[in-house]
Structure formats: structure tokens, C-alpha cells
BATORDO-232530 format. One record per atom (N, C-alpha, C, O): x, y, z; residue in one letter; atom name. Coordinates in nm, 3 decimals, decimal comma. Layout:
BEGIN
((X; Y; Z); 'a'; 'CA') ...
***
This chain:
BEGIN
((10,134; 14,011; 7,017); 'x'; 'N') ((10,027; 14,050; 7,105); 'x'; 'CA') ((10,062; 14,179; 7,178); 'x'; 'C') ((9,980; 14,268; 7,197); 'x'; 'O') ((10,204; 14,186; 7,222); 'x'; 'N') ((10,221; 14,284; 7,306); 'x'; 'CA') ((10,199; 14,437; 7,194); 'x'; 'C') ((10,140; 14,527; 7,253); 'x'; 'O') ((10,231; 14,464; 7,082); 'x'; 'N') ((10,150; 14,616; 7,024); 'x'; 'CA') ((10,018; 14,623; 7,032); 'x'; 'C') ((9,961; 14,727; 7,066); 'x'; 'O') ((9,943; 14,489; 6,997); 'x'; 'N') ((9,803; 14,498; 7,055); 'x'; 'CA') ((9,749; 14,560; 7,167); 'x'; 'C') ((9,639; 14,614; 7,179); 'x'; 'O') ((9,873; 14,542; 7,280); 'x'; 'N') ((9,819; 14,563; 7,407); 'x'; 'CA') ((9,710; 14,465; 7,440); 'x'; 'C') ((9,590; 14,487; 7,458); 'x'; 'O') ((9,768; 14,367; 7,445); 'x'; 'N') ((9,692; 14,195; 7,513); 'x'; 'CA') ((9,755; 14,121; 7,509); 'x'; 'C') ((9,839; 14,086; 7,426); 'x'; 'O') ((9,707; 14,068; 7,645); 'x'; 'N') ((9,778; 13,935; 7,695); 'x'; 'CA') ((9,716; 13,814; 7,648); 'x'; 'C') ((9,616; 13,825; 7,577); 'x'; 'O') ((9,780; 13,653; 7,690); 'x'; 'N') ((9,775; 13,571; 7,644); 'x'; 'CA') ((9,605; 13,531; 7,670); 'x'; 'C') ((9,525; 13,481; 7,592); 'x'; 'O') ((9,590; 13,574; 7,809); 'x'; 'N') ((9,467; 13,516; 7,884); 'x'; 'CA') ((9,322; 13,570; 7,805); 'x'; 'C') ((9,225; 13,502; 7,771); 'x'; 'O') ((9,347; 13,746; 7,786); 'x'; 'N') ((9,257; 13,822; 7,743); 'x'; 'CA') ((9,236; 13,779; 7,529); 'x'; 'C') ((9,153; 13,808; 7,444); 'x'; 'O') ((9,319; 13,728; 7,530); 'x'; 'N') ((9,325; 13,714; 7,374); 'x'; 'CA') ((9,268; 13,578; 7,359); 'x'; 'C') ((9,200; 13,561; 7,258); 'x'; 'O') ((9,285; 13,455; 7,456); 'x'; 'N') ((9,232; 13,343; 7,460); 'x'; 'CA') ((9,098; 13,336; 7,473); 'x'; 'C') ((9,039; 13,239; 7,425); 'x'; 'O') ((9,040; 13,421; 7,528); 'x'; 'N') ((8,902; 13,474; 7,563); 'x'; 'CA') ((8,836; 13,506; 7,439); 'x'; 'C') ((8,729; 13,458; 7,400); 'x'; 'O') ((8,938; 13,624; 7,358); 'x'; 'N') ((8,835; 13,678; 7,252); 'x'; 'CA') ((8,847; 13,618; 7,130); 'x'; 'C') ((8,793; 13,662; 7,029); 'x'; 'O') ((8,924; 13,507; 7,134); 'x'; 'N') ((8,975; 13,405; 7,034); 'x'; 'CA') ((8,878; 13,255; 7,068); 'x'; 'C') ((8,880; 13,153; 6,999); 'x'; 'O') ((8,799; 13,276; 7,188); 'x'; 'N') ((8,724; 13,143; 7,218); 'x'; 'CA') ((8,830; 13,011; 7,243); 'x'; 'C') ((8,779; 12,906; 7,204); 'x'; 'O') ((8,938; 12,998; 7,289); 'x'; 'N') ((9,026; 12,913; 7,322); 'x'; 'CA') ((9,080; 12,860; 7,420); 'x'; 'C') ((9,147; 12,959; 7,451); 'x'; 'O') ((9,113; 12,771; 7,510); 'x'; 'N') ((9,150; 12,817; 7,640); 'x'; 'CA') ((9,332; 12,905; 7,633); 'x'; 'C') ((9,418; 12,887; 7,546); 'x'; 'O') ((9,337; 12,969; 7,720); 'x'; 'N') ((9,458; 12,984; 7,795); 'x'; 'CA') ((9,609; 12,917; 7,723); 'x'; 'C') ((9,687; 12,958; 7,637); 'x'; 'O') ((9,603; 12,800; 7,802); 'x'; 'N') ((9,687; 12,685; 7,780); 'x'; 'CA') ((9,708; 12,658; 7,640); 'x'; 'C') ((9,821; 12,638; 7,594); 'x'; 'O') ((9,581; 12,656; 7,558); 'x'; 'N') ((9,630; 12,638; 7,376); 'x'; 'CA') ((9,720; 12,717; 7,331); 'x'; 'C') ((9,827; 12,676; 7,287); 'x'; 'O') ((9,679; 12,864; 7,336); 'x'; 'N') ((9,702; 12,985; 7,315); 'x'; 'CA') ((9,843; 13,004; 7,336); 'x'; 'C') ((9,922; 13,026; 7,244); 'x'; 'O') ((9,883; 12,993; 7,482); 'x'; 'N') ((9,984; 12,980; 7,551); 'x'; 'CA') ((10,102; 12,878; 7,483); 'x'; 'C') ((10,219; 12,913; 7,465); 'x'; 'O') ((10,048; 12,746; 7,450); 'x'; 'N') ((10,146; 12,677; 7,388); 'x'; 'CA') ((10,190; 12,690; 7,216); 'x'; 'C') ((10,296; 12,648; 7,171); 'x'; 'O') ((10,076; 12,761; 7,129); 'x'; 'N') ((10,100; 12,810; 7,007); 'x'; 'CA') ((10,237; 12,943; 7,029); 'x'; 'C') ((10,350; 12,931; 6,980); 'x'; 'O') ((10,204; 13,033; 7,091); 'x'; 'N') ((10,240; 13,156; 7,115); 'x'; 'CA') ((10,386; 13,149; 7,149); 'x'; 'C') ((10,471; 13,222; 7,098); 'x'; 'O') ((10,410; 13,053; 7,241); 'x'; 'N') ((10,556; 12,996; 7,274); 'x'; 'CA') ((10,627; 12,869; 7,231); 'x'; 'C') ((10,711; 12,813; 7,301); 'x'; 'O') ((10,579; 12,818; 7,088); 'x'; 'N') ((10,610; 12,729; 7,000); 'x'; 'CA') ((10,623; 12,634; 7,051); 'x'; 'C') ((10,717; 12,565; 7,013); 'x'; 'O') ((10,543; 12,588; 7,153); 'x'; 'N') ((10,512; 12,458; 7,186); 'x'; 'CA') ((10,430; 12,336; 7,163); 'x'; 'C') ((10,428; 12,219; 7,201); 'x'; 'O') ((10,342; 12,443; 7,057); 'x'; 'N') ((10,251; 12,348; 6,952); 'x'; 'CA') ((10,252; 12,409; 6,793); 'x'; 'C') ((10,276; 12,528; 6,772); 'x'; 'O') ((10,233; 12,345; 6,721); 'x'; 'N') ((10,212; 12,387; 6,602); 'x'; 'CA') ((10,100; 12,493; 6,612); 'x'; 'C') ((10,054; 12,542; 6,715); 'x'; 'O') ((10,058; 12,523; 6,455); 'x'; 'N') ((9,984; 12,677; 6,434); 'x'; 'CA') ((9,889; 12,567; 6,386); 'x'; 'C') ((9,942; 12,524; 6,284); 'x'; 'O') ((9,798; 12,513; 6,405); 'x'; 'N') ((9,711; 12,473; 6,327); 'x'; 'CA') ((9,594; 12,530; 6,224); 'x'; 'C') ((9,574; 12,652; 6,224); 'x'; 'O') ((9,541; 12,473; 6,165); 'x'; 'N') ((9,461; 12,503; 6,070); 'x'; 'CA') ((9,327; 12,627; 6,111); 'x'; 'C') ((9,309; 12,734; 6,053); 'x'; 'O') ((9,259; 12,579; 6,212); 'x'; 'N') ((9,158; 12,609; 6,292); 'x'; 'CA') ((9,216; 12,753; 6,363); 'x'; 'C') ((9,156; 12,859; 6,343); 'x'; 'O') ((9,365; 12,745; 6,468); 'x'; 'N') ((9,382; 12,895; 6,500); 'x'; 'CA') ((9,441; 12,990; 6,400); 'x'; 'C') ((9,456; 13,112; 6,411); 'x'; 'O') ((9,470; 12,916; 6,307); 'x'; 'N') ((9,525; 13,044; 6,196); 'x'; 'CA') ((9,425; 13,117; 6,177); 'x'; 'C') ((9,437; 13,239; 6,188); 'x'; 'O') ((9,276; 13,046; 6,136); 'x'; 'N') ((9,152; 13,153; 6,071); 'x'; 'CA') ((9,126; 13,220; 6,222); 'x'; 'C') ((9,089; 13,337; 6,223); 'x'; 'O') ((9,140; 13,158; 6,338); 'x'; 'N') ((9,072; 13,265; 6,441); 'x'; 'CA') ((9,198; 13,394; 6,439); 'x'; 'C') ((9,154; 13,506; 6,462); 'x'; 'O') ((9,305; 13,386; 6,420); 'x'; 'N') ((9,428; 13,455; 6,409); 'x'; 'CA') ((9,336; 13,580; 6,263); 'x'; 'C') ((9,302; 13,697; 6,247); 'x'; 'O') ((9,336; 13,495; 6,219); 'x'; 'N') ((9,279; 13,577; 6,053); 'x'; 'CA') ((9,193; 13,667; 6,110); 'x'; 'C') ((9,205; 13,789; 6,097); 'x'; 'O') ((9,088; 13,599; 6,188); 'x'; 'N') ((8,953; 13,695; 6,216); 'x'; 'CA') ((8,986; 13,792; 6,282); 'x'; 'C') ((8,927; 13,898; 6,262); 'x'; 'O') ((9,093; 13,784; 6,381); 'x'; 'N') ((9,140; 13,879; 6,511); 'x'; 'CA') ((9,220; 13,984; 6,503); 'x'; 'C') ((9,229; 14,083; 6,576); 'x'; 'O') ((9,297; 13,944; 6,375); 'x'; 'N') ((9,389; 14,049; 6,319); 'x'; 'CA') ((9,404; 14,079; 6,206); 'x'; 'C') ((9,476; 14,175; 6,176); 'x'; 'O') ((9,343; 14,010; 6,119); 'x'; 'N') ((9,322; 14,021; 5,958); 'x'; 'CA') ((9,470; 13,971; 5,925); 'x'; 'C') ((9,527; 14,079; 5,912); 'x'; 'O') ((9,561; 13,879; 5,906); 'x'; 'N') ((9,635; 13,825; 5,880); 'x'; 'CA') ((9,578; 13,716; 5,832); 'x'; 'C') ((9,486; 13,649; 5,880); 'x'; 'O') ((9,667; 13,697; 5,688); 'x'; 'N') ((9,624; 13,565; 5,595); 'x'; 'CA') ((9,606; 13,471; 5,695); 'x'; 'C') ((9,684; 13,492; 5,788); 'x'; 'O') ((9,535; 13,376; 5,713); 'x'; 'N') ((9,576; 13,243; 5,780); 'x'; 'CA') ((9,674; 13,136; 5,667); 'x'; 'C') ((9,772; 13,074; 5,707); 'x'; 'O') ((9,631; 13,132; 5,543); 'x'; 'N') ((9,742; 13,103; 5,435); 'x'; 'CA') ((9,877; 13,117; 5,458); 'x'; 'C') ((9,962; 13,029; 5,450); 'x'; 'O') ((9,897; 13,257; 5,494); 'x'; 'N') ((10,032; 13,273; 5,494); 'x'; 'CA') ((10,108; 13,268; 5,639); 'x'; 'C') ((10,230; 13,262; 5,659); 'x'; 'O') ((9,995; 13,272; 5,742); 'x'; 'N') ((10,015; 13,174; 5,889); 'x'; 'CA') ((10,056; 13,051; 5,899); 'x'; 'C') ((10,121; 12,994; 5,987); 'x'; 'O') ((9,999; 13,007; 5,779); 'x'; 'N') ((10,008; 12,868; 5,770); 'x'; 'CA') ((10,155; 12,804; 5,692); 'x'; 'C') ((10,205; 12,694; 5,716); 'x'; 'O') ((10,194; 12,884; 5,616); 'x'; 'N') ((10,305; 12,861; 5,482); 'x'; 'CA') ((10,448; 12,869; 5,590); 'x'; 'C') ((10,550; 12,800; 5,583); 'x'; 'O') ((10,405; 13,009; 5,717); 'x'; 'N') ((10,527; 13,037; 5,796); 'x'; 'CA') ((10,559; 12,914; 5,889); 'x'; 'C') ((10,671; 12,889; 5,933); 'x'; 'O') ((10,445; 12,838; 5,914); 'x'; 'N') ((10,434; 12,731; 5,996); 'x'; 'CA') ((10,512; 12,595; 5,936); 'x'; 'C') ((10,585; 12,510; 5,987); 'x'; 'O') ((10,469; 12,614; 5,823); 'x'; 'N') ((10,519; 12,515; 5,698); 'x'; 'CA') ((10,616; 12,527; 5,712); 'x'; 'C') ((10,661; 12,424; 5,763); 'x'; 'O') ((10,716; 12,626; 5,691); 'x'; 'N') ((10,870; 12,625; 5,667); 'x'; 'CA') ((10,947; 12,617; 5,809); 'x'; 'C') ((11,067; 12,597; 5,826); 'x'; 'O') ((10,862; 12,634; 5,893); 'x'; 'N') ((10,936; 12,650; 6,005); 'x'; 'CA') ((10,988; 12,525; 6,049); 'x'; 'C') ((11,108; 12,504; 6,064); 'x'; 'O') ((10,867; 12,410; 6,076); 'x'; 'N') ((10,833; 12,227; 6,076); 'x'; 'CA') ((10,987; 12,244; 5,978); 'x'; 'C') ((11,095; 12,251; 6,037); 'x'; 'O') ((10,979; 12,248; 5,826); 'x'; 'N') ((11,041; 12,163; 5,760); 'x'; 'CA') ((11,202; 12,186; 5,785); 'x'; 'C') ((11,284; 12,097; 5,761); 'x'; 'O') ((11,239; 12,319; 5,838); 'x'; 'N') ((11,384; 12,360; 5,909); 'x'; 'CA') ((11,402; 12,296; 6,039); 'x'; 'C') ((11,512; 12,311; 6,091); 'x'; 'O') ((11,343; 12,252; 6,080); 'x'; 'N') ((11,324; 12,201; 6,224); 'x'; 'CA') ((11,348; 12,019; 6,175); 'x'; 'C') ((11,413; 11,954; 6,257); 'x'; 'O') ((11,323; 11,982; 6,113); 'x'; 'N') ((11,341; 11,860; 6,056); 'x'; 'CA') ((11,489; 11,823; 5,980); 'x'; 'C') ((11,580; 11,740; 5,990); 'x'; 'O') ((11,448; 11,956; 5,888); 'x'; 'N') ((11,622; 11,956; 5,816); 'x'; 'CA') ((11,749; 11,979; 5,878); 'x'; 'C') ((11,862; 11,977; 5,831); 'x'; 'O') ((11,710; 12,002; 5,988); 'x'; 'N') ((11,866; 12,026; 6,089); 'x'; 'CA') ((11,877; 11,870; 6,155); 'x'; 'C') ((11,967; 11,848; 6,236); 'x'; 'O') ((11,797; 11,779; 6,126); 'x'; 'N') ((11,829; 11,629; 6,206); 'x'; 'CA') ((11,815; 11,525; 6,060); 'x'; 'C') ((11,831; 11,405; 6,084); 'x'; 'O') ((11,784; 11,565; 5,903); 'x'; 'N') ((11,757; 11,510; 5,831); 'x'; 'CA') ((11,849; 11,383; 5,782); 'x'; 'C') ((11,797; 11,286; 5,727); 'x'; 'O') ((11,998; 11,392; 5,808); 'x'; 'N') ((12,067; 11,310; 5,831); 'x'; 'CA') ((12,060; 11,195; 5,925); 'x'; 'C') ((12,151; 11,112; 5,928); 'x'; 'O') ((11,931; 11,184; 6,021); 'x'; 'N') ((11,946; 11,122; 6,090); 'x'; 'CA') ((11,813; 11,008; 6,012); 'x'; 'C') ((11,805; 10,886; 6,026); 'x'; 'O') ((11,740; 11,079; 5,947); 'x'; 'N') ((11,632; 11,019; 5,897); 'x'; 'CA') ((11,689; 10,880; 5,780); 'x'; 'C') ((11,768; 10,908; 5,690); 'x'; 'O') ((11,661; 10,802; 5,789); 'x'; 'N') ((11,780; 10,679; 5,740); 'x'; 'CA') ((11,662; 10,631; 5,617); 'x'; 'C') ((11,573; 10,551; 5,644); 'x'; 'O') ((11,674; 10,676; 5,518); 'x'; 'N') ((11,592; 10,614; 5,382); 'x'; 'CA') ((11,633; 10,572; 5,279); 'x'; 'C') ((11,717; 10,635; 5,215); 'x'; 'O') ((11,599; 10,491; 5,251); 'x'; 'N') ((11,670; 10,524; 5,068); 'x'; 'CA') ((11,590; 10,506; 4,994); 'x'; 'C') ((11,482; 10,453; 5,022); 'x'; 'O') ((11,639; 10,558; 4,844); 'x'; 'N') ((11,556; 10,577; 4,717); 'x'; 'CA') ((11,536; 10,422; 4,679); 'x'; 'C') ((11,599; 10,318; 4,696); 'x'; 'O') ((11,412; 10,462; 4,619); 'x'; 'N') ((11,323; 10,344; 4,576); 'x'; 'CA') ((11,387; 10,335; 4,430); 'x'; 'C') ((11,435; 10,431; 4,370); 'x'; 'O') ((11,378; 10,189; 4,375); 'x'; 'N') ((11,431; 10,167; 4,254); 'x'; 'CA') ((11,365; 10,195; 4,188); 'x'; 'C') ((11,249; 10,162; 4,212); 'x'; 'O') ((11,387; 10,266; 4,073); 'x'; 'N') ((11,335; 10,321; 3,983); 'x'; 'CA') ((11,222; 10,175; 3,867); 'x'; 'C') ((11,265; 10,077; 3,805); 'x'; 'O') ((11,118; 10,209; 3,877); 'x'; 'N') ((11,046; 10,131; 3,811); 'x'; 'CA') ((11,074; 10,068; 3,637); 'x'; 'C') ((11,087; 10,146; 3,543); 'x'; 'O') ((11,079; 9,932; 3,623); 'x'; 'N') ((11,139; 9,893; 3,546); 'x'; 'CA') ((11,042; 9,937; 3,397); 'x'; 'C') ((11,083; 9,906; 3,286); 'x'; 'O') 
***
């Protein structure tokens, strides 16, 4: 936002969002969802696809650093 020259408040505005959403996407406190990627798309012409793929990998590194903790095991292979 900041090369844009806009802030969180003024971009929440022209993005139709409140504040607070904006605010918690922006500082990875919520996921990128489906819905602000395309307003992201409309606002800056950035894929939302590929908004979305960065979002993707980000979740699944964020998971894989505790994946050891995730306790599963493989299913027996069907007879």
C-alpha cells in the first residue's frame, strides 16, 4: 500500500470493507480470502489466483513447521 500512497483506512473505503478486515488481512492476522483477493484484483490488477496460490503456500509452511505434532497414521492399504 505504502507505493500506492494509501493507507489502510483510505483503501478499506475504496475496497468497500471495513477498516478492521483490511487491517487484519494486511498484518496477517487473517487469511487472504477468496472474496478480498478479487477486490485486491480490481484495485490493483493483481491475479487474485496468484493472491490466492501465495496464501496457499504460506497456510501450508505455517502448518509444516508443527507437522510433527499432527499425530496420524496411514490407512491400510485396501485389500
Amino acid at each position: 500500500m505504502a507505493p500506492q500512497g494509501i493507507n489502510v483506512k483510505a483503501l478499506a473505503e475504496h475496497l468497500h470493507v471495513s477498516r478492521q478486515n483490511l487491517s487484519n488481512v494486511v498484518n496477517g492476522h487473517t487469511a487472504l480470502l477468496v472474496e478480498m483477493a478479487i477486490r485486491f484484483e480490481k484495485a490493483f490488477g493483481l491475479q487474485a489466483a496468484t493472491l490466492l496460490r501465495m496464501q496457499g503456500a504460506y497456510d501450508l509452511a505455517q502448518v509444516r513447521a508443527h507437522e510433527r505434532d499432527i499425530k496420524v497414521a496411514p490407512l491400510p492399504a485396501a485389500a
